[in-house]
N, C-alpha and C positions, 0 to 999 in steps of 0.2 A: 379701502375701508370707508363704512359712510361716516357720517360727521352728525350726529347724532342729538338732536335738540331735544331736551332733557323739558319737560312739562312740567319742572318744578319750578322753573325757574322764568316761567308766563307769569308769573306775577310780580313783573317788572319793578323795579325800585326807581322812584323819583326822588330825587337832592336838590335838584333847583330848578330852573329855567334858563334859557336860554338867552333871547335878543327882543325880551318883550316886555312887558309892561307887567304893575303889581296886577293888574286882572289874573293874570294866572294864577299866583299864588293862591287865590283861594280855590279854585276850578281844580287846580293837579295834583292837590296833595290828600288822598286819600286818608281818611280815617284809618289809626293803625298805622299808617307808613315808620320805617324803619328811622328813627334819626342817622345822621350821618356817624358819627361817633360811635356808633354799635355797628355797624355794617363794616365785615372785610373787604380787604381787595377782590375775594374768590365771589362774595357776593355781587360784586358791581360788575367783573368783568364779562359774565355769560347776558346779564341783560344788554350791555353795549356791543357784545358782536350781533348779536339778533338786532336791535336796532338800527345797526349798521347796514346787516342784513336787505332790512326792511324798505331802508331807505332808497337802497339798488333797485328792489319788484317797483316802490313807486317812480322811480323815473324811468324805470326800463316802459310802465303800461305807458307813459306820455311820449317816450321817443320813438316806440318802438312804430306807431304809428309815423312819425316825420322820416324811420330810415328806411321804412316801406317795408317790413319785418310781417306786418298786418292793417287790416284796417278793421274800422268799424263792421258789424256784420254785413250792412245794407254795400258797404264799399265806399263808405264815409272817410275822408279825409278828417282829422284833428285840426283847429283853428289854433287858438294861445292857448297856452298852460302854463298853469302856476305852480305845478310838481309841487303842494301844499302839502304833502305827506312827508318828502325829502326832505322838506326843510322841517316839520314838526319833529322827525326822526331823528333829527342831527342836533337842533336847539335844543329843545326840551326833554331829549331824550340820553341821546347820547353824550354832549359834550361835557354837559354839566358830569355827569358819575364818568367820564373819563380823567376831569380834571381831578376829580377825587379822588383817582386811582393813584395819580401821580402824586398829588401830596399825602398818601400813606405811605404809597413806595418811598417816596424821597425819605419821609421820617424812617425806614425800615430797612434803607438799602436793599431793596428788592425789584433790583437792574433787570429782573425780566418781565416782570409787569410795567415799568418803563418804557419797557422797548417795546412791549405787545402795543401799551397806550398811545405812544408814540406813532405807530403804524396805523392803529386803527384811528389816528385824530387825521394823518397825513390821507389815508383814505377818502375820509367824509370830506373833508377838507375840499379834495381834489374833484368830488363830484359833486359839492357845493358848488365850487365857482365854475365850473365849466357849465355847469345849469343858470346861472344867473348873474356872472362875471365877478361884481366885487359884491365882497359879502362881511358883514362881520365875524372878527375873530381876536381882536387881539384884547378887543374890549366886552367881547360876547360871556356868557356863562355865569357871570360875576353876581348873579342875584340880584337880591335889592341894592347892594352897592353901585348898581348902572342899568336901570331897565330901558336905556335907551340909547346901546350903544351904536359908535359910529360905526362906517363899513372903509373896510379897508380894502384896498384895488389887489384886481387882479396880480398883478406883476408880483406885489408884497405879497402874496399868498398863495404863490408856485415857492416862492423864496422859503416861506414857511415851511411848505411841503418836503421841500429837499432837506433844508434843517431838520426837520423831525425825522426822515427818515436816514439820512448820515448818523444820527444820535443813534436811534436805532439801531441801527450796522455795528458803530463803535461800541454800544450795550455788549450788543450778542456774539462779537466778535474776542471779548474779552472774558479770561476765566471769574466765574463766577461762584462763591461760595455762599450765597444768602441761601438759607432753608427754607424762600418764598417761591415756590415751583408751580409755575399751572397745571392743572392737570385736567379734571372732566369742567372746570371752569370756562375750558380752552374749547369752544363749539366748532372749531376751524380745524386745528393742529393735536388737541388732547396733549397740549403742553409739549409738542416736537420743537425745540428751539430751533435747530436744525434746517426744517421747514419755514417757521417765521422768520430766519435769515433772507432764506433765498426770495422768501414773497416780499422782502424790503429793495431788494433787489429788483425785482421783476416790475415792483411798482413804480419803483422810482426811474427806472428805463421807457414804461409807459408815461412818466410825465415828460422826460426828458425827449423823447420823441414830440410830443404837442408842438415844443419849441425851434424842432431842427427848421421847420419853414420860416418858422419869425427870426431866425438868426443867431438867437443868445445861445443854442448848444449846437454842437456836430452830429453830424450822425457818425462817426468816431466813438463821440462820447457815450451815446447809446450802445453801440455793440462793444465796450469795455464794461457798461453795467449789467449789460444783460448777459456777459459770458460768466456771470457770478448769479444771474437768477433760477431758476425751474429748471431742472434737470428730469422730471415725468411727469406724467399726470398726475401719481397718486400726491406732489407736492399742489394742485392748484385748489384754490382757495375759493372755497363753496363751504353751503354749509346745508344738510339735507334737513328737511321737515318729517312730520310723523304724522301716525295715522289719528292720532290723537290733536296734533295742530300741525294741520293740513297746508301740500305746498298752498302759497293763494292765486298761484299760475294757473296752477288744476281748477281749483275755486270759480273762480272768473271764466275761463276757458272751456271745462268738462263739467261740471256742477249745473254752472250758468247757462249752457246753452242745453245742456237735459232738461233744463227744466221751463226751456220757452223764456228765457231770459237773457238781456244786453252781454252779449259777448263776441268776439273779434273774429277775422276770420284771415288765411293768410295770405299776403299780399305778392302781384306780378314779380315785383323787382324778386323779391326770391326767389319765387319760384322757377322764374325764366332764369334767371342764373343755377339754376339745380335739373333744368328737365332739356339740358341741350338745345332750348331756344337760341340763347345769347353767346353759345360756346357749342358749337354743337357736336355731339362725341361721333369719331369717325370708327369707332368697333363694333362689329354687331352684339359684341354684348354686353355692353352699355345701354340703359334706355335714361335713365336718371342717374345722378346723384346718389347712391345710398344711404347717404343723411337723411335725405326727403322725406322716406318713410319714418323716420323717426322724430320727425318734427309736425309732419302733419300727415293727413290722408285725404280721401277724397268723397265726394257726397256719393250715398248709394247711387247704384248702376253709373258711376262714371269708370271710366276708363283712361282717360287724358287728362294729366295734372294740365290745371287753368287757373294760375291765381288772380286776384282781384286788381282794379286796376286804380291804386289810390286813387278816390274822389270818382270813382266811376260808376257811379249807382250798380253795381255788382256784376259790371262785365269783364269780362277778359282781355288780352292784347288784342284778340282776334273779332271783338263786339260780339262773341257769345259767350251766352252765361258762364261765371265763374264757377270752381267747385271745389277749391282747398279749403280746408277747414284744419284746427289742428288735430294732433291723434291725440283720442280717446286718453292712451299710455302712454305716449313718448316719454321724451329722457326729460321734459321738461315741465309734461301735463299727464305728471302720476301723482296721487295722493302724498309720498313721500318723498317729491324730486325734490334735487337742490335748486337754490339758487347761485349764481358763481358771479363774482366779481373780478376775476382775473386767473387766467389759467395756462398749464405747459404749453398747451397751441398756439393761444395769444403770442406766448413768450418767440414763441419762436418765428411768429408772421413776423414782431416787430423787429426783428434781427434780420431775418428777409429783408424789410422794407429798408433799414440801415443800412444794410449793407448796400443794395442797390443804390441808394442815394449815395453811397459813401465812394460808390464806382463812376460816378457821376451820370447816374440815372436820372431822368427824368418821365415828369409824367406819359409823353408818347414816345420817349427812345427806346431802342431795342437791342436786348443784348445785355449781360451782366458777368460776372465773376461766379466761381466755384462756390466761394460761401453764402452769396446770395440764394443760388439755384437751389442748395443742398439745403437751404435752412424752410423754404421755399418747401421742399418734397418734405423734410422731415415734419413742417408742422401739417401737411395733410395727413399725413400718416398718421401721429398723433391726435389730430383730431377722430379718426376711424376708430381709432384703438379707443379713446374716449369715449362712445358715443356707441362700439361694441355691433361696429360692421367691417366686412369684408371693403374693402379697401382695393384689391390688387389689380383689378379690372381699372379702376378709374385713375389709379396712379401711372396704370402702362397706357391710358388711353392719350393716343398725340395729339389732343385737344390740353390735356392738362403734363402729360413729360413733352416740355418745349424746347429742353436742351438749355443751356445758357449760354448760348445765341441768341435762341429765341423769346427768351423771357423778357418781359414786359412790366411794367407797375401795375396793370390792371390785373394781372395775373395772381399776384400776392394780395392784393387787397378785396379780388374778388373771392379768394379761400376764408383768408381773415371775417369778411364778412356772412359767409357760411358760419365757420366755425363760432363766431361770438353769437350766435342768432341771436335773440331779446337783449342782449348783452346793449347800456345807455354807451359805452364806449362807441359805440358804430359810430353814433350821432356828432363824435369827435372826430372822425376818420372824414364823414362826409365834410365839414366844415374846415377840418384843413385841405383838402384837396376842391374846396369850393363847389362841391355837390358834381364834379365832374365827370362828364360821360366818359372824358380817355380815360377815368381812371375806376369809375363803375359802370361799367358797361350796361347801355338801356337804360341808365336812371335819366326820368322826366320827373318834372316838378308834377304836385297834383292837380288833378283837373279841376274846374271849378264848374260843375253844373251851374252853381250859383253864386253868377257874377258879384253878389252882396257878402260873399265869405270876405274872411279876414285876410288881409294885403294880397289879393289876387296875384297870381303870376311870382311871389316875393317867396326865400326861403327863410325857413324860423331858423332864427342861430340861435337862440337863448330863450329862457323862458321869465317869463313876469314876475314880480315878487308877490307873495304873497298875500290877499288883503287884509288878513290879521295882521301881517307886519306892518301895511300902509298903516293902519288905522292905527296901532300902537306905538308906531316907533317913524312916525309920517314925515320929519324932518329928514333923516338919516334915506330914510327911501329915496323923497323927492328928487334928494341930491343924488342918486345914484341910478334914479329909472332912465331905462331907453325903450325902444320900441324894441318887439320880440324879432325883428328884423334886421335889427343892429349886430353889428359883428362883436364877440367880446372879444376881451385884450389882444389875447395871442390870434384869433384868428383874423385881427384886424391890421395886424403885421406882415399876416403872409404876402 
C-alpha cells in the first residue's frame, strides 16, 4: 500500500525553533499560525513525519554525490556541504512539534504517540549526528528559553538514540488502552503499531551496527535486535508523494533536466557494480543487473551502460563518454515515488553483515555460515521483489550464488549498496569500512581535474555546520567545528 501524503497537511505547523537565535522568531511564524494550545497531537504528527521525510531527500542530494550514487551532470564531483536543509528540517521544523507531541501525550496518556515521537526524534537524531558528529539536543528546541544552546557529542547521542528507541519498544510492547490512536495522521504506518514496532527494531539495529567496529556493541547484539525488526517490505518505512506535491527526486532529476536545467546524472561506481564490470556475470542471460533499468537508463542511441566517472568531466571507466542518466520513471524518479529511510532489504543486508562478522569475518576472509549466506540471498531477493523485477536469473547467477564458502564482505555490502541506491546510509557504510576497495569493490576516491578543489586526494566524513548556525549560535559551533575531513566519533574508533 502506498503511504499517502495528504495536501492538507503542507501547511505545516510551526511552535518554535530549534538551535538558533531570536532572529527566527520573527521570520518563521507566519501570520495566522496555530497557537500551540489549540493544536492536537493528530495535527503536529503528519507535519514531523514529512519533515523528517524531508530531511532524508536533503542529505541523500549531498551524499549521494560522495558514495558515487551520481554526480553532477558535467561529471562534477561535490566539494563540502553543509546539508543546510537537514538541519533546518530537524531544528526548526521537526523537533520543536515533536517535543509538543510528547508533552500532550504525557498530559494524556497517549503511549502511542510517545512511542511514534520517540522513534521519529531517534531518527532525526541519528542522521543528525552522523552528518555532522556532535550536535545539539539536549538543550536544542527550548525557544527563547536558550537560543544558544550547547552541542552535545557524539557518543552522548547514540546514547540518546538507544534510550528513545528501548522507550519505544517498551511503549508498544505494552497493552495499551488510551483512545489516542494514529491513524491517516500516521504518513508512514496509517497508525499500524505493529509496523512502528518492528521499524524501532530495525532502526535501532541499524545504529547498533555503526558501533560493532568502534567496540561498544557485538555483532551478537545486532542479530538479536534485528531478529525482532522487518519481517517484508510492506513493513519498510517510506513515505510516497503525490501528484499534487511532487516526489523532489523526480523534481530535480526528470523536471530539471527537461527542462535544460542543473540536474545529476548517474555515477561509475554504480553502475560498474550493476552491468558485470566489477562482478562479472558468467550466464548468458545476464547482461545487467535488473534494478539498473529501474534506476536509470541510458542517452538515446546508446547501447552500453557507461556511468560517469566522479570528478571526470563526463567520461566513463573506459575515457569514453558517459551515458547513464536516471529513468524518466523509475521507482525513485516518478512524480509520486517515495522516499525511504530504512527498509526489509536494508534489514536484512545488516543481518548478513552481522552475522559474517559474528563468524569471524573479516573485510577480505572468505567463507561464512548458514545464516549469513541465507540472509545474504534473502535480502536480494527482497530487494527484486521491491523494486518489481524478475530476480531469478541473477540470484542463480555464480557471480552473485557463492555458496558460503564462498562469500565475502564485499559481496553483502555490494547488494546493500544496490539496494539502498540515494539511500544517506551508504555514506555510513563507506566510512566504517573506510572507503575500502576489499569491501567496495572499484571504489576510487574522485578525480580532481582541478587540482584547487577541496582537500584533493582526502575523503569527506562529515559535513560542515551550517552558516546560520556559525553566525547565530558561533560560540557553541567554534567549540565543535572540524574539518569536513575529520572522522566523527564512531568512525574515528574504528
Amino acid at each position: 500500500m502506498k503511504n499517502i501524503l495528504k495536501t492538507t497537511f503542507i501547511a505545516l505547523l510551526l511552535l518554535g525553533t530549534g538551535s538558533c537565535s531570536d532572529d527566527y522568531f520573527d521570520v518563521n511564524t507566519p501570520s495566522g499560525a496555530a497557537q500551540e494550545e489549540q493544536l492536537r497531537m493528530k495535527d503536529l504528527m503528519a507535519p514531523v513525519i514529512y519533515r523528517t521525510i524531508q530531511g532524508q531527500y536533503s542529505a541523500e542530494t549531498s551524499f549521494g554525490n560522495y558514495t558515487q550514487y551520481f554526480v553532477f551532470q558535467a561529471g562534477n564531483a561535490t566539494g563540502e556541504t553543509s546539508v543546510n536543509g537537514l538541519w533546518t528540517n530537524f531544528y526548526l521544523y521537526a523537533l520543536p512539534n515533536i517535543r509538543t507531541i510528547k508533552e500532550k501525550a504525557a498530559a494524556l496518556g497517549a503511549n502511542r504517540y510517545t512511542a511514534v515521537a520517540d522513534i521519529l526524534t531517534a531518527i532525526n537524531l541519528g542522521i543528525a549526528t552522523d552528518t555532522w558528529d556532535n550536535i545539539p539536543y539536549s538543550e536544542a528546541a527550548t525557544g527563547v528559553n536558550n537560543t544558544t544552546p550547547s552541542f552535545d557529542d557524539q557518543q552522548a547521542i547514540y546514547a540518546s538514540i538507544f534510550e528513545l528507541l528501548d522507550n519505544a519498544i517498551t511503549l508498544l510492547e505494552a497493552p495499551d488502552n488510551s483512545i489516542y490512536t494514529l491513524s491517516n495522521d500516521d504518513l508512514i504506518y496509517q497508525g499500524d503499531m505493529d509496523k512502528w514496532l518492528r521499524a524501532a527494531y530495525t532502526i535501532k539495529a541499524r545504529y547498533q551496527l555503526h558501533l560493532v567496529s568502534a567496540g561498544t556493541v557485538s555483532a551478537n547484539d545486532v542479530l538479536a535486535t534485528i531478529s525482532k525488526g522487518f519481517t517484508s517490505n510492506a513493513d519498510d518505512f517510506q513515505m510516497n508523494y503525490t501528484d499534487r506535491d511532487i516526489n523532489p527526486v523526480y523534481a530535480q532529476e526528470v523536471i530539471a533536466r527537461g527542462q535544460g536545467n542543473p540536474h545529476n546524472n548517474l555515477a561509475s561506481q554504480l553502475i560498474s557494480s550493476m552491468n558485470g564490470d566489477y562482478y562479472p556475470f558468467q550466464s548468458s542471460a545476464l547482461d545487467i543487473d535488473p534494478r539498473l533499468m529501474v534506476y536509470g537508463e541510458l542517452d538515446q542511441n546508446s547501447t552500453e551502460w557507461k556511468g560517469f566517472v566522479s570528478g571526470g568531466g563526463g567520461k566513463s571507466p573506459d575515457g569514453t563518454p558517459a551515458n547513464a542518466r536516471f529513468r524518466t520513471d523509475g521507482y525513485y524518479t516518478s512524480i509520486d515515488s517515495p522516499i525511504a529511510v530504512i527498509t526489509y532489504g536494508e534489514a536484512l543486508f545488516i543481518k548478513a553483515e552481522a552475522a559474517f562478522l559474528a563468524n569471524g569475518g573479516t573485510t577480505t576472509s572468505t567463507g561464512s555460515d548458514a545464516l549469513a549466506y541465507n540472509a545474504y540471498l534473502e535480502g536480494i531477493a527482497a530487494s527484486m521483489e521491491k523494486y518489481d523485477v524478475d530476480g531469478s536469473d541473477y540470484l542463480a547467477d555464480p557471480a552473485i550464488a557463492v555458496g558460503e564458502a564462498g562469500l565475502q564482505l564485499n559481496h553483502i555490502m555490494k547488494e546493500k549498496y544496490i539496494h539502498n541506491f540515494l539511500n544517506p546510509e551508504t555514506f555510513v557504510d563507506f566510512r566504517r569500512y573506510d572507503f575500502s576497495d576489499d569491501v567496495f569493490v572499484g571504489l576510487t576516491i574522485r578525480e580532481e581535474i582541478d587540482s584547487s578543489g577541496d582537500y584533493p586526494g582526502e575523503w569527506f566524513r562529515r559535513a560542515n555546520y551550517p552558516s546560520t548556525e556559525e553566525t547565530r549560535n558561533r560560540a557553541a559551533v567554534e567549540a565543535n567545528k572540524k574539518t569536513p575531513v575529520t572522522p566523527v566519533w564512531w568512525d574515528a574508533q574504528n
